[in-house]
C-alpha positions in Angstrom: 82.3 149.7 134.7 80.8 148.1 131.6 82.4 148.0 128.4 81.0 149.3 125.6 80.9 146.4 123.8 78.7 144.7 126.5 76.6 147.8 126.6 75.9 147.8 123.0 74.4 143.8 123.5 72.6 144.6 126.7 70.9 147.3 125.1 70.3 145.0 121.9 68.5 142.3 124.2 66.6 145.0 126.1 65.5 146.2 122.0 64.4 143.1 120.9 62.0 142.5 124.0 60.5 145.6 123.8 59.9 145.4 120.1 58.6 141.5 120.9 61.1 140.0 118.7 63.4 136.8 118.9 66.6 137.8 119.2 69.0 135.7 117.0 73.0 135.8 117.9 76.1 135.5 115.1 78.9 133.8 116.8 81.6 134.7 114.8 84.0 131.8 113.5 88.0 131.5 114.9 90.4 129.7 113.1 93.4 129.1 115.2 97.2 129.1 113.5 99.6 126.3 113.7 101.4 127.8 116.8 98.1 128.3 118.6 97.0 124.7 117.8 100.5 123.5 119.6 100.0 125.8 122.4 96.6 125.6 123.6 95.8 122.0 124.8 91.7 122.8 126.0 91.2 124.6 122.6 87.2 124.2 122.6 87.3 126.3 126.2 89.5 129.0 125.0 87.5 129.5 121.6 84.4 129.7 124.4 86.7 132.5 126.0 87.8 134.4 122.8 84.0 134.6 122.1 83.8 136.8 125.3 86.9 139.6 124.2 86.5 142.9 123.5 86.0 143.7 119.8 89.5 146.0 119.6 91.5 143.2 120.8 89.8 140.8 117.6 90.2 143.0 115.0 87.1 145.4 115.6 84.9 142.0 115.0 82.2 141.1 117.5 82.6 137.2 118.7 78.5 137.2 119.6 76.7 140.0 117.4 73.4 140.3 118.3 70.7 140.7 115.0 66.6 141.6 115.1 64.6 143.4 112.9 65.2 147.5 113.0 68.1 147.0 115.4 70.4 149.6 115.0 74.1 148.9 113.5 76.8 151.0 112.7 79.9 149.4 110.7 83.0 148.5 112.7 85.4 149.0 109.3 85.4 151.6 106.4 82.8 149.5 103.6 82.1 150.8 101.1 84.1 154.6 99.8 81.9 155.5 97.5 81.5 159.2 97.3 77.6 158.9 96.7 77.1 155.9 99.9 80.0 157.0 102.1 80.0 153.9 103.9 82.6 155.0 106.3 83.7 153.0 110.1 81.2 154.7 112.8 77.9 155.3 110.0 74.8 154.1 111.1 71.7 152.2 109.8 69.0 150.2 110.3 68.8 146.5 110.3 66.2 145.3 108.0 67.0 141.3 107.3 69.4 138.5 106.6 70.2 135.5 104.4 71.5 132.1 106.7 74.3 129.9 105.8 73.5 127.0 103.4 75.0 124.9 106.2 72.9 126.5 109.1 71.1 123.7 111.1 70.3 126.0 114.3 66.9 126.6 115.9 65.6 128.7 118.5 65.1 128.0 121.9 63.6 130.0 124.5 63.0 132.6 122.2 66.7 133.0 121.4 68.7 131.8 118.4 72.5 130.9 118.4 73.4 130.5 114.4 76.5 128.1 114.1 77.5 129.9 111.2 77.7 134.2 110.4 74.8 134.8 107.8 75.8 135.0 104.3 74.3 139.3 104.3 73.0 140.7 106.2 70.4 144.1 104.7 71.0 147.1 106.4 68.9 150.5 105.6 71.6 153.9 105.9 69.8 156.9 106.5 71.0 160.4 106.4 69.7 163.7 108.1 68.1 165.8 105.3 65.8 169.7 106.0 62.5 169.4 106.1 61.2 172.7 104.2 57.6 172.2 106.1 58.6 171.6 109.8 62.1 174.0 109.2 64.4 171.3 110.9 66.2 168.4 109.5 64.5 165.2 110.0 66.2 161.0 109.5 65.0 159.5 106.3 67.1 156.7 104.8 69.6 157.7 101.9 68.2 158.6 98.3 70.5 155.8 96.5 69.0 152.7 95.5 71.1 149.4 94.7 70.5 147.6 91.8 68.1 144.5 92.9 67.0 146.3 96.1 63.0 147.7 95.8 64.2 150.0 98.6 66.3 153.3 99.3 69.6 153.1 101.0 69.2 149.3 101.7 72.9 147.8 101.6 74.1 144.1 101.2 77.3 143.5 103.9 78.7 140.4 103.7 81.3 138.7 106.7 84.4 139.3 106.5 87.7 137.4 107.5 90.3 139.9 109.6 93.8 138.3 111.6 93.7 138.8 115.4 96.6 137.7 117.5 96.2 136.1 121.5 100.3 138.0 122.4 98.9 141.0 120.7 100.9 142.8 123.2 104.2 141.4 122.0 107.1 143.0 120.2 106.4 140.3 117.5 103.0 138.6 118.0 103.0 134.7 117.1 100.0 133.6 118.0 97.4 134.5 115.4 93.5 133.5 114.7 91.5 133.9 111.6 88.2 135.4 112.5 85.0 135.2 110.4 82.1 137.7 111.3 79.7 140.3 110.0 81.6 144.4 110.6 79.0 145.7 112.3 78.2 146.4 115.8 74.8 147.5 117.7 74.8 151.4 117.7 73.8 151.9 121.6 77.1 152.9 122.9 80.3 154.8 120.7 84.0 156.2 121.3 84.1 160.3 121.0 86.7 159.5 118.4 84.2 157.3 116.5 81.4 159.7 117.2 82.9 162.8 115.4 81.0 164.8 112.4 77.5 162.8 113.8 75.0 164.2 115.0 72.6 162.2 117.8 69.1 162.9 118.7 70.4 162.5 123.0 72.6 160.4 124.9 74.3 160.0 128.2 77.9 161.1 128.2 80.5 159.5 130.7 83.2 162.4 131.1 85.7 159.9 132.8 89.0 160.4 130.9 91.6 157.6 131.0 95.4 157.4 130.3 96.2 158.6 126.9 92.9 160.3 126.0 92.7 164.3 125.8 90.1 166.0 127.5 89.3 167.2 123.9 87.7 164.1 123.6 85.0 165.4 125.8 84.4 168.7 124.1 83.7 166.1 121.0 81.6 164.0 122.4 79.0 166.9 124.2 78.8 168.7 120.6 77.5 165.7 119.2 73.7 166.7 120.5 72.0 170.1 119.6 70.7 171.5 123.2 72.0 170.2 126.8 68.4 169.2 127.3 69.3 165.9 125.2 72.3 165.1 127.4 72.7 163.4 130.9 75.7 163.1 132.3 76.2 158.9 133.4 78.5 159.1 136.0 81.2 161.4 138.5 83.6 163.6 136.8 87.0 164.8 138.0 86.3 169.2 137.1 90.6 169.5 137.4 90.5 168.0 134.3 88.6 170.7 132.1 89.9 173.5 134.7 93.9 173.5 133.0 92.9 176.5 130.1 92.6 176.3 127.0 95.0 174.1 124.9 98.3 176.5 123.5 97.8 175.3 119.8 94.0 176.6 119.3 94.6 179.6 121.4 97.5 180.7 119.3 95.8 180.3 115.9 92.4 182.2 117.2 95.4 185.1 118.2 96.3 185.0 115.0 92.8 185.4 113.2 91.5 188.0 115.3 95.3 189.9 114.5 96.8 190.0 118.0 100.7 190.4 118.4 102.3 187.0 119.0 106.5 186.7 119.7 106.8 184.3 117.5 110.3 183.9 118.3 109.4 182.3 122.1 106.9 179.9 120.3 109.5 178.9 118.3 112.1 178.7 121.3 109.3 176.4 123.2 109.1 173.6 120.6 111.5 173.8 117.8 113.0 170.3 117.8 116.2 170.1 119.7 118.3 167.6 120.7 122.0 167.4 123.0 125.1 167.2 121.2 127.2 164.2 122.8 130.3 165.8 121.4 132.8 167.8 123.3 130.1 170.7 123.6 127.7 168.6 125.2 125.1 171.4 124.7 121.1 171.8 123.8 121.2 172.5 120.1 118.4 173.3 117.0 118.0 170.7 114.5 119.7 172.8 112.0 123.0 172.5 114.1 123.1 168.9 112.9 123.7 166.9 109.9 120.6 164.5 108.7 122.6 161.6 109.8 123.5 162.7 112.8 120.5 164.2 113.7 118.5 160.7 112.6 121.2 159.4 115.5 119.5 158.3 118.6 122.5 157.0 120.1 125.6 159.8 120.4 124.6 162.7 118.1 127.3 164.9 117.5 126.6 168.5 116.2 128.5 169.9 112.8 131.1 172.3 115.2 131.8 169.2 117.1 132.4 167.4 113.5 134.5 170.2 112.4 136.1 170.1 115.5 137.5 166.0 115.0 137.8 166.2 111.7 140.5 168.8 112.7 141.9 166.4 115.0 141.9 163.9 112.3 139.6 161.7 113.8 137.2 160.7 110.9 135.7 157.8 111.2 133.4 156.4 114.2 134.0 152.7 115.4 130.4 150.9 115.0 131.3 148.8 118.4 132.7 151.4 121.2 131.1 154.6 119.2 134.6 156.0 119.4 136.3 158.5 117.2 139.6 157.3 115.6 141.9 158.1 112.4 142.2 156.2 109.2 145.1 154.2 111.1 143.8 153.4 113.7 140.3 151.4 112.4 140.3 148.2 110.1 137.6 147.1 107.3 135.1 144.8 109.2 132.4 142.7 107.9 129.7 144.2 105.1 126.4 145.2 106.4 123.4 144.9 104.0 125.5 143.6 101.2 126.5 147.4 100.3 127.6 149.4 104.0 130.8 148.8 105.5 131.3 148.8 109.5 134.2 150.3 110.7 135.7 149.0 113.5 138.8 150.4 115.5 142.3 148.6 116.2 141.0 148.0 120.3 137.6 146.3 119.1 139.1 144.0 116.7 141.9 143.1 118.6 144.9 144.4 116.6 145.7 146.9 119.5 145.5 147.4 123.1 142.3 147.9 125.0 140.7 150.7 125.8 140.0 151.7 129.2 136.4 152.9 129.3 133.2 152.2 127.0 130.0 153.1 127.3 127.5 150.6 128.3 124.4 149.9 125.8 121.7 149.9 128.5 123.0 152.6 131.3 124.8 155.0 128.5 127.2 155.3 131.2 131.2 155.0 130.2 133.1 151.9 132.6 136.0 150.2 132.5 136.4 146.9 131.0 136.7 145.7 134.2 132.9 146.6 135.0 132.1 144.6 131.7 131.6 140.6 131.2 134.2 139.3 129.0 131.8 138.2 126.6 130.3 141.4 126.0 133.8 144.2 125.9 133.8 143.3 122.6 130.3 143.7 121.1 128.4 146.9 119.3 126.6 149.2 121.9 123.3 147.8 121.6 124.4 144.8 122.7 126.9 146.4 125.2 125.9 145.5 128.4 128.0 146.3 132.0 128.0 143.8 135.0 125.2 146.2 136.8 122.8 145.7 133.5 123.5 142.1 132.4 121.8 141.4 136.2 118.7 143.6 134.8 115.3 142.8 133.0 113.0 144.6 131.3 109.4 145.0 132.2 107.0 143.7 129.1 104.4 146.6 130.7 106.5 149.4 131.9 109.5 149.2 129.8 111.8 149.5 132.5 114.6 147.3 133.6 115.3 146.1 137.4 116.8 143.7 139.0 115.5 140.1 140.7 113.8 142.3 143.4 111.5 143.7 141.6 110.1 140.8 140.3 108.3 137.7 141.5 110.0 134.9 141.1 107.9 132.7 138.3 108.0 136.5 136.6 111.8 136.6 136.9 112.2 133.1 135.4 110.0 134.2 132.0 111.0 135.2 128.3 111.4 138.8 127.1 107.9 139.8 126.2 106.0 138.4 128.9 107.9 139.3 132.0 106.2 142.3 134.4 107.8 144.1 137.3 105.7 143.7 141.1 104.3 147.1 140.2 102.8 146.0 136.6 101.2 142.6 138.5 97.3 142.9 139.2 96.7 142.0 142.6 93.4 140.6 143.4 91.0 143.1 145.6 90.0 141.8 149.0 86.0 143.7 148.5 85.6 143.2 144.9 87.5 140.1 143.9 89.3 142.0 141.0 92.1 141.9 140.2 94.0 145.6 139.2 97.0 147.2 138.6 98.9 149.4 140.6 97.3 152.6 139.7 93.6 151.5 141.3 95.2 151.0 144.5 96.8 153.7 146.9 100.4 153.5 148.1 99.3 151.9 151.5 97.2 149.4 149.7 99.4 148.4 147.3 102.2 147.1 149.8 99.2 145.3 151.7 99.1 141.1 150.8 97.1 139.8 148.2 93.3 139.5 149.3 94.1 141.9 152.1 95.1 145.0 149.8 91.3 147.4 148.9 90.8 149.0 145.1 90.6 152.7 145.2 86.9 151.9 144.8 86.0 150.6 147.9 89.2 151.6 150.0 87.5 154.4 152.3 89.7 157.4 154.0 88.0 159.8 156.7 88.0 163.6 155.8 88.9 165.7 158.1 86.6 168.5 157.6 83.6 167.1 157.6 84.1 163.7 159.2 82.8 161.6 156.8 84.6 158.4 155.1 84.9 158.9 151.3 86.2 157.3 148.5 89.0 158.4 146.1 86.9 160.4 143.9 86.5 162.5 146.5 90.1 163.5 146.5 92.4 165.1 144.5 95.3 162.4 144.1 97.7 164.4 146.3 95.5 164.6 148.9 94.7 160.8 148.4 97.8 159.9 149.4 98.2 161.3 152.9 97.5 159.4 155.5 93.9 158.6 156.9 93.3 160.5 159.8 95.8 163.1 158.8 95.0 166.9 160.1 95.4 167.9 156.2 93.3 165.4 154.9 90.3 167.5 152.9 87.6 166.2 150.5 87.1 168.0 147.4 83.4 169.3 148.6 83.2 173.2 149.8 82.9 173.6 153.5 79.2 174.4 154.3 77.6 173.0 151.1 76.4 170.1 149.4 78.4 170.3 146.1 78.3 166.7 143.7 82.0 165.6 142.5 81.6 164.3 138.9 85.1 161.7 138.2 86.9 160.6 134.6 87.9 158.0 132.6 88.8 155.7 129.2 87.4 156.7 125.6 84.7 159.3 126.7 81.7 157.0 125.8 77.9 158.0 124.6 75.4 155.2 125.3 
């Protein structure tokens, strides 16, 4: 599937040809940091690759922005907040010209243009949708503000700008930055539903394919965009479980509530009042409003205010910041000062000044152990950093987030840093039919366990209905049914016995082109 930032350049191309113009290209301007420059030894071929990145992952910035005459551009960044211009990320306009670089030395060649340097403005035209009193509809006509110096209406001067990307942008703590210099704007052929909202477009094609994170509200945003069905087509096979779960609770309640209908308010409430488990002796589901602030802002071992009351009349008191155990004021000792004002407590066993205890609980598992079960090296340190013998042989996935042991990683994977380590499951693995290589999820469970260049993508991998005998693809299927076995008795497409129905399929950010 295209992206839609390779959409909105094809489309561009496709523009200036049919308009007969040269198309001219702004290749934006990367400025690697010192620990790029000591990383990256073939530097000219990865700027080359940079150039080719999606604009999210650069800071919304394009690294080849296409420019002709009445190409239309929508800015990529919030401009210009100006009640009267509202140049907000997402509004569209019009190109109308630009001014080159002092320095540019570029000329064109085969009708094209590649500029060595971003254009020092480049004049856009912002138009708004106003009611035509003789035709009765609203009609496009560019805005009715005129900038001083410009002899036309709604004509605006943007300018580059200079934004911070980062290559380990999916680090904990990125390192590797680049200073990129480009114009924020973007060829208006192809937008997010989220970037599309409170628009309105003449048509478009909608692609109803809804990926991980993304509502199916997104959809509902993106077909009210256009004011009859007539001006929408839909690009591409839709999955209808999606839009067939009901109508969302929130919504539905408040409509309830405006048309006056009787609501037990006290079940809502039940259903998603924040709670949270007491790890004190009562070890039960509690409101928030059982807990103190402090303990409730505790992620680790939250104890309710019963519980409290209940070791304060033990005279336990005070909470070792090492084993999370509760001791009294004899048994803990005045450790080191934490941000120059807090003191950590720590009990007699942790500091040494009295016998061990038995059991702690380990930092990664949560479960309680002997010491025994514990390196020696680590009995003694806070619970974050509390690790048994079982956990200290784990790793975290970078992808996932969870943590495994050496067999569930390759073994250059096992051998890397914190932050760029991934489990066997978070791997790509090439595709033997279209030379891709994908993540787990775009392969079925028999695939998956299949060799490299042996294993099929869910796009070409092909399993045999058994109603009506034909070999289908996943889309096809709903995911349970995917998964059984081809040639299974109970293995049933999604079309209706005796009919010809078409299975629409979903995906990422709902996109109108």
């Amino acid at each position: 599937m295209t992206s839609k930032c390779e959409v909105n350049k094809i489309r561009a191309q496709v523009f200036a040809a049919e308009t007969q113009q040269a198309l001219t290209w702004s290749i934006a301007k990367d400025k690697p940091g010192n620990k790029v420059l000591a990383e990256k030894l073939n530097l000219e071929q990865e700027k080359e690759a940079w150039l080719t990145r999606h604009d999210r992952d650069c800071a919304d910035l394009y690294g080849t922005l296409p420019l002709a005459d009445g190409l239309p551009v929508m800015l990529t960044e919030h401009y210009d907040r100006n009640p009267e211009k509202a140049l907000l990320k997402g509004r569209i306009g019009y190109m109308k010209s630009w001014i080159l670089d002092d320095r540019e030395d570029s000329e064109y060649q085969n009708n094209v243009r590649y500029l060595r340097y971003p254009p020092k403005t480049v004049l856009v035209q912002f138009t708004e949708w106003v009611l035509d009193e003789d035709e009765d509809r609203k009609v496009e006509r560019p805005c009715s503000w005129v900038l001083d110096g410009m002899s036309e209406a709604g004509v605006y001067p943007i300018r580059p700008w200079n934004r911070d990307w980062f290559l380990d942008q999916r680090r904990q703590r990125p390192q590797l930055g680049v200073k990129r210099r480009q114009l924020p704007l973007a060829p208006a052929y192809a937008i997010t539903a989220h970037g599309s909202q409170g628009q309105t477009l003449l048509a478009a094609f909608l692609d109803l394919q809804i990926g991980r994170g993304v509502s199916a509200i997104a959809s509902y945003v993106a077909m009210t965009r256009i004011k009859t069905r007539h001006d929408l087509l839909i690009f591409r096979n839709f999955d209808r479980a999606v839009f067939m779960q009901g109508e969302p609770e929130g919504p539905s309640l408040l409509l309830r509530k405006l048309r006056g209908e009787k609501i037990d308010w006290k079940a809502v409430e039940e259903k998603h009042a924040p709670k949270r488990r007491c790890k004190g002796p009562c070890l039960s589901v509690k409101m928030k409003e059982d807990f103190s602030q402090k303990e409730w802002e505790n992620k680790e071992d939250p104890h309710c205010k019963v519980c409290l009351q209940r070791l304060k009349e033990q005279g336990k008191t005070v909470r070792c910041v090492k084993c999370r155990a509760w001791c009294g004021e004899e048994e803990r000792t005045e450790g080191m000062v934490r941000h120059c004002h807090l003191s950590r407590l720590v009990c007699g066993a942790c500091s040494g000044r009295s016998g061990p205890r038995n059991f702690r609980k380990c930092g990664q598992c949560g479960k309680e152990k002997p010491e025994t079960d514990f390196p020696a090296s680590r009995w003694r340190k806070e619970l974050q950093k509390r690790s048994c013998n079982e956990c200290a042989n784990a790793r975290e996935c970078s992808s996932c987030g969870r943590r495994d042991d050496r067999t569930k990683y390759h073994a250059e994977e096992w051998e890397k840093p914190d932050g760029q380590r991934r489990c066997k499951d978070c791997v790509p693995k090439r595709c033997s039919c279209c030379k891709k290589a994908k993540r787990r999820e775009f392969y079925s469970r028999a695939q998956w366990v299949l060799a490299e260049g042996q294993a099929q993508c869910s796009d070409y991998d092909r399993k045999r209905c058994a109603a009506c005998n034909v070999l289908k693809g996943s889309k096809h299927f709903i995911l349970a049914m995917w998964e059984k076995d081809d040639g299974s008795p109970e293995l049933h497409c999604l079309e209706p016995r005796g009919s010809i129905n078409l299975i629409l399929k979903v995906d990422g950010a709902s996109t109108l082109k």
